[in-house]
C-alpha positions in Angstrom: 28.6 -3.8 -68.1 29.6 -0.6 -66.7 27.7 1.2 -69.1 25.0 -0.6 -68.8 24.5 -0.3 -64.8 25.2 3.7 -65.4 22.2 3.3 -67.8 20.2 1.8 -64.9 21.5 4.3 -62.1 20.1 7.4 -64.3 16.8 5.6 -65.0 16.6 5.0 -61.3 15.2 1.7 -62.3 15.4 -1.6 -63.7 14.6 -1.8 -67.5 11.9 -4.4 -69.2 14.7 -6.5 -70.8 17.0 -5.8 -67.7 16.5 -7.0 -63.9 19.0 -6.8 -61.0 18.6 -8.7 -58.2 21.3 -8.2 -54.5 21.3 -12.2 -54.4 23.2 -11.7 -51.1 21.1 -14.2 -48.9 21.7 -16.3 -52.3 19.3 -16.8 -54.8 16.2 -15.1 -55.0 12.5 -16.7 -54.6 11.6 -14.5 -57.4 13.9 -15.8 -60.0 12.0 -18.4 -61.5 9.4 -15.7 -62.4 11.6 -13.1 -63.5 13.2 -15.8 -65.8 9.7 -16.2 -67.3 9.4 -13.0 -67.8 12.7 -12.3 -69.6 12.0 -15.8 -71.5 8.5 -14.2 -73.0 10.0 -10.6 -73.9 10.8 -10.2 -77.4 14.3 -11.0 -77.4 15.0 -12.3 -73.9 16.5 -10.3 -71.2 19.4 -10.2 -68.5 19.7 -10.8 -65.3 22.4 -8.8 -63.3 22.9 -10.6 -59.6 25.1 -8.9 -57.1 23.6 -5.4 -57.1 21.2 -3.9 -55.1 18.9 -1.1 -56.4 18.0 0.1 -53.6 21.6 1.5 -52.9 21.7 2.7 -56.2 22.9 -0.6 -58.3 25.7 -0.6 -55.8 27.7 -4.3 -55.8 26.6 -6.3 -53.0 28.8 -9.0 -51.4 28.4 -12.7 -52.5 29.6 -15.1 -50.1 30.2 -18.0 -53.0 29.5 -16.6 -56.1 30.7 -19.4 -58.5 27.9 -21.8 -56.3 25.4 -19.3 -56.5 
């Protein structure tokens, strides 16, 4: 995982089989589309919750991550 978000802080972006949403207000409105997404890329995808791009894939805090 590390590697991967050092991947994503040096592309300055998200990736077409990667997506990062902060989720800290819980879970995004646009998950159900980013999951259709993923689910019709060539091999699926992943879906990283609990950083924020727009700090620079920084962690975010999750107030209940095991019910989010």
């Amino acid at each position: 995982m590390n590697e991967l978000v050092a991947r994503l802080r040096t592309a300055g972006g998200d990736y077409d089989d990667v997506e990062v949403k902060s989720a800290a207000g819980g879970l995004p409105q646009s998950l159900a589309s980013t999951l259709s997404a993923l689910a019709n890329h060539p091999g699926g995808g992943t879906i990283i919750l609990g950083l924020d791009e727009a700090t620079g894939f920084r962690p975010v805090q999750l107030s209940d991550p095991q019910a989010l």
